[in-house]
C-alpha positions as CSV (number, residue, x, y, z in Angstrom):
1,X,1.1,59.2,57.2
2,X,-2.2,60.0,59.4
3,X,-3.7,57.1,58.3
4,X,-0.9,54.8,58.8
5,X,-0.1,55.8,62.7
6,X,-4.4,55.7,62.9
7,X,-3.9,52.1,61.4
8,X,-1.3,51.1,63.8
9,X,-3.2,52.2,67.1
10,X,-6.3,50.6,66.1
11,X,-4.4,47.1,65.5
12,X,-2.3,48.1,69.0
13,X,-5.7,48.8,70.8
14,X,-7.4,45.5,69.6
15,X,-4.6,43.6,70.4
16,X,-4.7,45.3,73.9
17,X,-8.6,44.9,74.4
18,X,-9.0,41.0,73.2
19,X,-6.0,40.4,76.4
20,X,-8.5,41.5,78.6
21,X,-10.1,38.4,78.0
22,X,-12.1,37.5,81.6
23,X,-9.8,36.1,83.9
24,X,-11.9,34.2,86.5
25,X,-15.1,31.6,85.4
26,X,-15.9,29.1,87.3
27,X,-14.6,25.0,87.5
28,X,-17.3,23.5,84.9
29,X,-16.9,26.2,82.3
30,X,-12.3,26.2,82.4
31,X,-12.7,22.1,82.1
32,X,-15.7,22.4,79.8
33,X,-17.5,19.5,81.3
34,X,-21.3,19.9,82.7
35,X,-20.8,18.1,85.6
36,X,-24.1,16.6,85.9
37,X,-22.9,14.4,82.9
38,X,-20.0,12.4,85.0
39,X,-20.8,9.4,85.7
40,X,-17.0,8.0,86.9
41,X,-14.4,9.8,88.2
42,X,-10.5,8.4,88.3
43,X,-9.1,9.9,90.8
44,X,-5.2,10.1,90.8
45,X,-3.3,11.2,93.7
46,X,0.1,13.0,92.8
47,X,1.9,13.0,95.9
48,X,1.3,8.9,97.1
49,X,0.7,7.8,93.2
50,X,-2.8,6.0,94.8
51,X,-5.8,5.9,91.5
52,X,-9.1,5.2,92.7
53,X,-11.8,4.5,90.1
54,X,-15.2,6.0,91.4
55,X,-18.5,4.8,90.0
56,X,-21.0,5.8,93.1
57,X,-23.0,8.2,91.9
58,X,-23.6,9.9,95.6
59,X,-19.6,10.0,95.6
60,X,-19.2,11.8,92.6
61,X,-21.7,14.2,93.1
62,X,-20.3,15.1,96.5
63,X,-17.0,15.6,95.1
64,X,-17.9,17.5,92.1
65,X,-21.0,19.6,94.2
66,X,-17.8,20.4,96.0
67,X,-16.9,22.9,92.9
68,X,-20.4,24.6,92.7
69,X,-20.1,28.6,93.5
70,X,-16.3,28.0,93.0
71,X,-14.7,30.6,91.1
72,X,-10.9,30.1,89.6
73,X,-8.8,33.2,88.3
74,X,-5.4,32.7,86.7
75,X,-2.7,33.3,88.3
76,X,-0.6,36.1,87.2
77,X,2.5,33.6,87.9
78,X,2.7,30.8,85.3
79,X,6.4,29.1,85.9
80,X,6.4,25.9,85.9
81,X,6.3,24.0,89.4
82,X,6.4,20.5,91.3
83,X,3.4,18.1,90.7
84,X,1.0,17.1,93.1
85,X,-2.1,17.0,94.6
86,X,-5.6,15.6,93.2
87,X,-6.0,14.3,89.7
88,X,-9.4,14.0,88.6
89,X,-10.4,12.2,85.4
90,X,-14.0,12.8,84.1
91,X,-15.8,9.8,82.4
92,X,-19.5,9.9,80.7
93,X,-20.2,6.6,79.4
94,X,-16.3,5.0,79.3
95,X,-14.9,7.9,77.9
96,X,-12.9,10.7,79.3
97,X,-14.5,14.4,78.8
98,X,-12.4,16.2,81.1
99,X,-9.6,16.4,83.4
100,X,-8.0,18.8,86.3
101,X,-5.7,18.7,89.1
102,X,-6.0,21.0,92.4
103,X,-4.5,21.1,95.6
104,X,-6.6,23.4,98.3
105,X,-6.0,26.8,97.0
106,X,-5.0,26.3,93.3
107,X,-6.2,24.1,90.6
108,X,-4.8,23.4,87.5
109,X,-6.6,22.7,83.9
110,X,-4.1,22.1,80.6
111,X,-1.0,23.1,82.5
112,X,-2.3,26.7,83.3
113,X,-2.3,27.1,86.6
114,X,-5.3,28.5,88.3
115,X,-6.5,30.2,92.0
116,X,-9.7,28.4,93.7
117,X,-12.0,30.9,95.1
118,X,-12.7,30.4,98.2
119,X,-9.9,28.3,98.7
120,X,-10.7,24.8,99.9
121,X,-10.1,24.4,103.1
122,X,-6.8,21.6,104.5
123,X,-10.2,19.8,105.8
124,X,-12.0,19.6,102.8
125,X,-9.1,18.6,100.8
126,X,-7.6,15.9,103.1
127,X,-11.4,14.5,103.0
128,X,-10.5,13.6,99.3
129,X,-6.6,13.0,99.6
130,X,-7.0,10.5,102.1
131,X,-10.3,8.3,100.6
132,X,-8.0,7.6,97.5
133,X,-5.2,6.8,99.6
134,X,-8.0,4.3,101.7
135,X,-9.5,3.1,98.5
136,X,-7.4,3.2,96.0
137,X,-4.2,1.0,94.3
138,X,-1.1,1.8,93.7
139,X,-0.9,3.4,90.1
140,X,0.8,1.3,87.2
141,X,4.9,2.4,87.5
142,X,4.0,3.2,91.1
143,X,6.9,3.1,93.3
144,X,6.1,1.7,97.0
C-alpha cells in the first residue's frame, strides 16, 4: 500500500514540476526564428487590413532589432479575444519561417497570447502601424 501512495506522489510531483516549465524567453526563441536570417517581412495590419511586403534590409532589421532585450511572459489569462494589431510574416529565401502578431504591450505567437517586456511604447508601435498603412495595399478580401 506504501508503495502505491509513494508511486502516486512521485507521478503527482513530476506532473507538478514539468508545469513549471519557464514562463518568459525572449521574441526570437517563442517564434523560433534567428532573426538575422529574415530577409522579408509581410507585414499585415489587423485593424485597417493594409499588407506591406518589406524587402529593405535596413527596414527589417530596424523592425526586428526592435525585439532585441525584449522579454515576453505568458499571460496567466488565455480567453480568447478580438484580433488586431501587427502581423508579421518572416521570410528567408521565399519561404515563411515564422510568424507573430503584437500590439504595444502583448504579442501573440500560435494563438497563445503573450506580455512584451518592456512594453512598446504607443510611439514605437504607431511608427510601424502607420508605415504599412503609408506603404502598403489593401489585403485580398479587404473591405474599403
Amino acid at each position: 500500500m506504501k508503495r502505491i501512495i509513494c508511486s502516486i506522489l512521485s507521478i503527482i510531483l513530476m506532473v507538478g514540476l514539468a508545469s513549471c516549465a519557464p514562463r518568459e524567453t525572449t521574441v526570437e526563441k517563442l517564434v523560433g526564428v534567428n532573426f538575422d536570417e529574415v530577409d522579408e517581412i509581410l507585414f499585415f495590419n489587423g485593424t485597417t487590413g493594409k499588407e506591406y511586403l518589406c524587402s529593405d534590409s535596413e527596414q527589417i532589421r530596424a523592425f526586428l532589432d526592435q525585439f532585441k532585450g525584449v522579454k515576453v511572459r505568458l499571460q496567466d489569462d488565455q480567453s480568447p479575444r478580438m484580433g488586431g494589431g501587427i502581423n508579421a510574416h518572416l521570410y528567408k529565401d521565399g519561404k515563411e519561417i515564422g510568424v507573430f502578431s503584437y500590439t504595444e504591450g502583448r504579442l501573440v505567437n500560435d494563438r497563445a497570447f503573450y506580455d512584451l517586456i518592456p512594453a512598446f511604447s504607443r510611439e514605437d508601435y504607431n511608427k510601424w502601424y502607420d508605415k504599412i498603412n503609408e506603404l502598403g495595399q489593401l489585403a485580398p478580401g479587404g473591405i474599403q
